[in-house]
N, C-alpha and C positions, 0 to 999 in steps of 0.2 A: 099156549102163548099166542096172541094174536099177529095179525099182518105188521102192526106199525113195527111189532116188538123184533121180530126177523130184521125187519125194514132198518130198525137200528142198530142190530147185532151187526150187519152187513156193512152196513158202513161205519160203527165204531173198527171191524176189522181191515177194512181199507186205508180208515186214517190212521190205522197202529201203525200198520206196517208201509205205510207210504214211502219214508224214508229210507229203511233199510232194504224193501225189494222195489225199487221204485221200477225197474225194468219190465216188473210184470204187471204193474198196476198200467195197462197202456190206453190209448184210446179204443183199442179192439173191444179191452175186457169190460172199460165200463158203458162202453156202446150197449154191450149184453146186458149189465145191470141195468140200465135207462129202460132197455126193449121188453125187457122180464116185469118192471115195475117196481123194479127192487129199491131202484133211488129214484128219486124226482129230480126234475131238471134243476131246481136250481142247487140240488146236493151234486147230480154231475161237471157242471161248472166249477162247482168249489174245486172238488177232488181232482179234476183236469188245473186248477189254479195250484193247487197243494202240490201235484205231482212235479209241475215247472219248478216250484223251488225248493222241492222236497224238505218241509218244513211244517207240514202239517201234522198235526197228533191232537185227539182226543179221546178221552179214557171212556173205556166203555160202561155200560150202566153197571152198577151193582145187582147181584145176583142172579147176570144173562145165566143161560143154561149154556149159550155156546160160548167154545172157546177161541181165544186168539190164536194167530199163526207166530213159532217163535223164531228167532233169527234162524233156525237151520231151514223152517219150513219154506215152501212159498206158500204166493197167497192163494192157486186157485186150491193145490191140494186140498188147506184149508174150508175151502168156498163148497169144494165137491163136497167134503166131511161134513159137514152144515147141511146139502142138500140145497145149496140155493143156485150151482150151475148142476147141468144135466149133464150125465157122461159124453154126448155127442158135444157141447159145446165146451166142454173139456177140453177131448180132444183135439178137438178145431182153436183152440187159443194155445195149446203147448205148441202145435206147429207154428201159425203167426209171432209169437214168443222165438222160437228157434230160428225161423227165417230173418226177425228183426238180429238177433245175436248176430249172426251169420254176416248179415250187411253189415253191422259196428265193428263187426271184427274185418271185415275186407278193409275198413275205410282205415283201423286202426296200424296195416300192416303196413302200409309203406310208410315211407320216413325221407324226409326231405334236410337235406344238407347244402347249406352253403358255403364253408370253411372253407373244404380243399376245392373248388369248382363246385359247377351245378349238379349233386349227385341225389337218385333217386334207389334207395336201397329198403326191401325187406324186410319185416324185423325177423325172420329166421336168416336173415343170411344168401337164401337160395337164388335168389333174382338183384340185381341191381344193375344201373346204368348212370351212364355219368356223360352232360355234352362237355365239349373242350372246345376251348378258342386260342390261338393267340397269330398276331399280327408285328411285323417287323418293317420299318421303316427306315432309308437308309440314305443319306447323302454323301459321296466323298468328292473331293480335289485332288488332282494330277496335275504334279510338277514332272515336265521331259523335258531333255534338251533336242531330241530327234524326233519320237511318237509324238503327233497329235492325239492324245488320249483325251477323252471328251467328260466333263466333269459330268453330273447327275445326282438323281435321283429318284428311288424306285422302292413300292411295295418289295422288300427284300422275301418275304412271308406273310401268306394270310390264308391261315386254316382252319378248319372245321372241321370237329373228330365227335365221334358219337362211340361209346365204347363201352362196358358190361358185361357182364355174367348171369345165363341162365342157367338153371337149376343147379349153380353150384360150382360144375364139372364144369361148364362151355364158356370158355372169353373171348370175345369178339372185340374186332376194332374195326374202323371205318375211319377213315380221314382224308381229306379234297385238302388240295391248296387251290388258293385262286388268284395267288399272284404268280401261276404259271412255271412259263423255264424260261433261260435264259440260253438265246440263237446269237450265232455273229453278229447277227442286226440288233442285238439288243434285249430285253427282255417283252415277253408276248403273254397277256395276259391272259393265257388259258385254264380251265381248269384242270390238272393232275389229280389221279390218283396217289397218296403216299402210299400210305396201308390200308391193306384190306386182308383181312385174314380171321384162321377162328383157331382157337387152340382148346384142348383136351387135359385137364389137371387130376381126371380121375384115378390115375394109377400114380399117385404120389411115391419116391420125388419124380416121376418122370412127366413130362409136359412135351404136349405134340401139336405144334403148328404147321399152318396150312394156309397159302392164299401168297399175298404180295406184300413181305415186310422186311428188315433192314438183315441185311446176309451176319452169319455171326463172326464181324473179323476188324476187329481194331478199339480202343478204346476211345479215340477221339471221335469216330466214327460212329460208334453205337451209343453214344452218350447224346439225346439232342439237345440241338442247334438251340434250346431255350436255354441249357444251362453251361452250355460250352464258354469258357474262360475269355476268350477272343470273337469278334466280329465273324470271322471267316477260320476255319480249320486249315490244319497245317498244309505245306506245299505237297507233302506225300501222299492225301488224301486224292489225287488225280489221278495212283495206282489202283485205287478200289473200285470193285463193281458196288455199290451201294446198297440199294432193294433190287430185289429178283422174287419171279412168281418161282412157289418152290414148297418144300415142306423142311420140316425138322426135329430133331427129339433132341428136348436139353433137360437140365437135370441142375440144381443148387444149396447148399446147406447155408451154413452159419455165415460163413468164411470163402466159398468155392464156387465157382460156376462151371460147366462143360453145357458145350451145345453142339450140334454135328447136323448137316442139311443136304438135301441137293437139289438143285436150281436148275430151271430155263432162262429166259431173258426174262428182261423190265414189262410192267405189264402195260407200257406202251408199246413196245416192240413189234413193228408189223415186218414179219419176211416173207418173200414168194416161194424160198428155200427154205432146212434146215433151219429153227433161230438157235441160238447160244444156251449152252447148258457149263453145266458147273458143280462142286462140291466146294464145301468150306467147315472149319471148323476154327472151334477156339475156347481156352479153359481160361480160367481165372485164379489165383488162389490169395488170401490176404494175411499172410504169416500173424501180422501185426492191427488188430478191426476193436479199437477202442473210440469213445465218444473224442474226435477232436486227434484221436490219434491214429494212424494209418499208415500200412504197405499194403503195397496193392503190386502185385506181377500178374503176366498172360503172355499166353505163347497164342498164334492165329496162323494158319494155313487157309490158299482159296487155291482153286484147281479151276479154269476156264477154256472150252474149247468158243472160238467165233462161229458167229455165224454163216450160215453159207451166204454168197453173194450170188444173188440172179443174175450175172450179168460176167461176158467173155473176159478171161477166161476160167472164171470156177474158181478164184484163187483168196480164201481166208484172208483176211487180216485183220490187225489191230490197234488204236489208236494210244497215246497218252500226254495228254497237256493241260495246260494249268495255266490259272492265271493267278496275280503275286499276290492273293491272302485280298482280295478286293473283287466285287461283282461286276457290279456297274460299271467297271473298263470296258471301253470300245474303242475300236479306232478307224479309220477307212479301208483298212486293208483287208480284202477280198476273201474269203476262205478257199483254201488250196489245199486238197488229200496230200499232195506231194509235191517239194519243188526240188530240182535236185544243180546242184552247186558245178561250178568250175573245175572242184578236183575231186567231183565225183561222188560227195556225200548227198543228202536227204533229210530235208526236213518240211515240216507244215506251216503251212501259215493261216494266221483265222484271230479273227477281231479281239484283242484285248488280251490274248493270251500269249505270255513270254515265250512260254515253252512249248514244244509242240513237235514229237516224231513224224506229223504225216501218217498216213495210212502203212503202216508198214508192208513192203511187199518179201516176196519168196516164199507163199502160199502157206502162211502161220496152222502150226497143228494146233501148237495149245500155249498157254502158260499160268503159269504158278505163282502166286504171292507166297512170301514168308512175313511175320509180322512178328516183333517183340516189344513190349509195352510195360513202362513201370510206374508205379506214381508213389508220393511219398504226401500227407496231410499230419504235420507238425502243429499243431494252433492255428494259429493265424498264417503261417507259411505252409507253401506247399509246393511239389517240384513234380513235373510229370512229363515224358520221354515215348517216344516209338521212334522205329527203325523199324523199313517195310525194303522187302525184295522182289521185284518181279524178271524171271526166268520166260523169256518167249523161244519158244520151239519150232524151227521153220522148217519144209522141207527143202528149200535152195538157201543156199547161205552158211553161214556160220549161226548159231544161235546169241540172244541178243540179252545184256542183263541192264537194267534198270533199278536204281534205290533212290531213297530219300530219307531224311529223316527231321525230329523236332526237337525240341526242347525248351522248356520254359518254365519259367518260375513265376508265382502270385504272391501278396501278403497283404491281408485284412486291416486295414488302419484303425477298422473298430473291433470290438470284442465278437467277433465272428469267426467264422472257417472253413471249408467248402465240403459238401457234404457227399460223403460217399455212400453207396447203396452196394456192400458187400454181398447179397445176394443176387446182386444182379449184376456188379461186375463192373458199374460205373459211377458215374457223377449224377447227382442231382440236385433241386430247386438249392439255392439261398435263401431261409430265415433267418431276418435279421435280428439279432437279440433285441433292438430297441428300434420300430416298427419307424421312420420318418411319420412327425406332426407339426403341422403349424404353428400351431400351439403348445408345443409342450417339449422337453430334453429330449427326445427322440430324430438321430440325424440318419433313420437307417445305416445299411453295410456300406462302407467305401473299400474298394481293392484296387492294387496297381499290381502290373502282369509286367513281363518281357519274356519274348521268346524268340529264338534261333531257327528258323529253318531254312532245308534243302533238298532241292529234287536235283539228279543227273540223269538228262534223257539221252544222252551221249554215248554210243557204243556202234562198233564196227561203224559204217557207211553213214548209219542214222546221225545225224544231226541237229535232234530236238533241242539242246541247247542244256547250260547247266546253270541252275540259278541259286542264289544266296540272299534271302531278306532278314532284318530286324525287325519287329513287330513292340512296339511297347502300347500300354493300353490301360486306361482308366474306368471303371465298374462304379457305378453306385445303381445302389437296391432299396430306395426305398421302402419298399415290404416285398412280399415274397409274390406279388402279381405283375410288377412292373420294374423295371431295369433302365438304363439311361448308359451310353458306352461311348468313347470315345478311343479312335486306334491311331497312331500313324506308323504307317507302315516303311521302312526304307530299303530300295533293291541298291544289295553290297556290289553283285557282280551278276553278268550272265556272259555265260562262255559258250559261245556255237548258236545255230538255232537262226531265226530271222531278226532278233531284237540283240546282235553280238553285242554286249560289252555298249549297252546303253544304261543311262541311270534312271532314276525314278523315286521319288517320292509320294505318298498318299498320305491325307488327311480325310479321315471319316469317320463319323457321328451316324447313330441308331438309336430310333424309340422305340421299346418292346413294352409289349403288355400281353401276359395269358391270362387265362382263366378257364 
């Protein structure tokens, strides 16, 4: 057989199999064909044109002596069988060939999602990450007949979370707010740390966190602030340590949660002394965990010793106050650890907040929260409860007890419901069955709320004062990224404290948006 006739067996087998091994036909291999002399350049052109749209085929002569490659082969095997690559440039094209694999398949693994937020995940599962935004915007109006309470408006929330899983086992969180905290003076736009931590899921069901994230004790509490029913959580929420740096082992089935921790202080917390340590725990269980349908109980225990105080004479204490289910309250009044009264009681005073013990004095050893929690998700109604206890342990004094508690009811005006996360133990996102359009039957979720709450910081000497509001509140959800709220708030009574038996009204509106 002469030169031409190779010359065409060689490339009737290139264009057979163009289409079906088109990965091997690459620019490497027929670079070698060109350099050998096996094709002519303007047969290389073609077959770099055929390979782009993998669509070339021409049948090979009649009566070649060699044969084609069939769908199982590749083509150089073939090529070497022929004699028209040499064993070294073989081998040097199955590697280039493997290395090309190798980068298609890196490029192929990840997977890019935008539904639930910005999430970038693996196609085996082992790695993924996800960024999180969302921002909270907030104005209210203050009606008094005594407080100059000052109207406003203020970045309520604006965070940035980065969060993920590597190889499987390791979840990590990260998240900044940058609309700061809020001081007697008002709100200072620093950035916070929320959470920062990394947890452990490889000894299933048990799960082991570490770092600075929310303590495990309340449901109104560990539910966030993005999907919570109301503007602001209840008045009892001023008993709770919040986040604390710490670690934890929790554990959850179908139906049940348990989690158990032990804590230092906030991971802003700077002491010259001792700072604050603590335990806490809390189960869940949902007797009743159908779509639309729900009970939900939990019992919650915290354990807090104070921190030490640098300063004469060495003597713990503790604070608790609250202001009435609204932020942006301020007023001129001075912040004061402690003012003590005419017949001898004790209370705080500090910008915007009704209530207020003051620094408790007679060198606090420790105390104790109790919490009990219930919630009930009917259809579109839903009713949900706590009752919290705090026990403070002094070494002068009598010991000192403090409660509060909520209650409130919601109901869906459209075909919605609010969505529980029985593995987890609380509340999450609203999707709305029928998304808000401009154009089209869709008016997103609407919900109306009311709820009761009360805190009593009133016992022995202390005179934090005891307070009672109504809270009712309007929800619309356009889709499941953005929210729209209106609340007004009304203070029934406060009994003791610097704000005795003053009234109060609020009217306030929030923009929400996560992603």
């Amino acid at each position: 057989m002469n030169y031409r006739g190779i010359t065409n067996i060689a490339l009737a087998c290139i264009l057979a199999s163009a289409a079906s091994v088109a990965s091997a036909t690459d620019e490497a291999l027929l670079q070698v064909l060109l350099n050998n002399k096996l094709i002519t350049q303007e047969q290389y052109e073609a077959l770099v044109k055929a390979q782009t749209a993998q669509a070339a085929t021409v049948p090979a002569q009649a009566g070649s002596e060699k044969r084609l490659p069939t769908q199982e082969e590749g083509l150089l095997e073939v090529l070497l069988t022929n004699g028209l690559l040499s064993q070294e440039q073989y081998a040097a094209l199955q590697v280039k060939n493997a290395e090309d694999k190798a980068k298609k398949q890196e490029v192929k693994e990840a997977k890019v999602t935008l539904a639930d937020g910005f999430k970038v995940k693996s196609t085996d599962g082992d790695f993924q990450v996800q960024a999180g935004m969302y921002a909270m915007v907030d104005s209210a109006w203050y009606g008094d007949s005594d407080t100059d309470f000052s109207n406003g408006t203020e970045l309520r929330r604006g965070r940035l979370s980065l969060a993920g899983t590597v190889y499987r086992d390791w979840d990590f969180k990260l998240e900044a707010d940058f609309a700061g905290t809020t001081q007697d003076t008002g709100t200072t736009n620093n950035v916070t740390v929320t959470d920062a931590f990394l947890r452990y899921t490889g000894f299933k069901p048990l799960a082991f966190t570490a770092g600075n994230f929310k303590v495990p004790f309340s449901l109104e509490a560990l539910t966030s602030a993005k999907y919570t029913t109301f503007m602001e959580r209840g008045l009892p929420f001023a008993l709770l340590n919040a986040r604390s740096l710490g670690g934890m082992v929790s554990s959850s089935g179908d139906n049940w949660t348990g989690a158990a921790g032990l804590f230092g202080d906030t991971v802003t917390a700077q002491n010259i002394d001792d700072e604050g340590s603590g335990a806490a725990a809390r189960v869940t269980y949902a007797p009743l965990y159908q779509k639309e349908r729900v009970v939900h109980l939990g019992l919650g225990g915290q354990w807090r010793e104070p921190a030490s105080k640098a300063s004469s004479p060495f003597l713990e204490t503790v604070r608790f106050r609250s202001k009435p289910e609204s932020n942006i309250i301020t007023d001129a009044l001075a912040s004061s650890s402690i003012t003590t009264t005419a017949s001898g009681n004790t209370f705080g005073v500090s910008s915007g907040r009704l209530v207020d013990t003051g620094n408790i004095g007679g060198d606090v050893n420790d105390y104790t929260l109790f919490g009990a929690e219930a919630a009930t998700v009917w259809g579109p109604f839903s009713l949900q409860g706590e009752y919290m206890l705090a026990e403070v342990d002094r070494e002068t004094g009598n010991n000192l007890g403090f409660d509060g508690y909520y209650l409130y009811g919601s109901y869906f005006l459209t075909d919605d419901a609010r969505n529980y996360k029985a593995d987890k133990g609380v509340f999450d996102t609203i999707q709305p069955a029928k998304p808000f359009k401009a154009h089209g039957d869709g008016w997103g979720a609407w919900e109306i709320a009311a709820r009761y709450s009360a805190l009593d910081l009133n016992d022995e000497e202390v005179d934090g004062g005891d307070i009672r509001d109504i809270t009712v509140g309007l929800n619309w959800y356009p889709n499941s990224y953005v929210r729209l709220l209106a609340n007004y708030v009304y203070v029934l009574d406060i009994n003791g404290g610097m704000h005795d038996d003053e009234d109060l009204d609020i009217f306030q509106v929030r923009a929400q948006v996560t992603y």
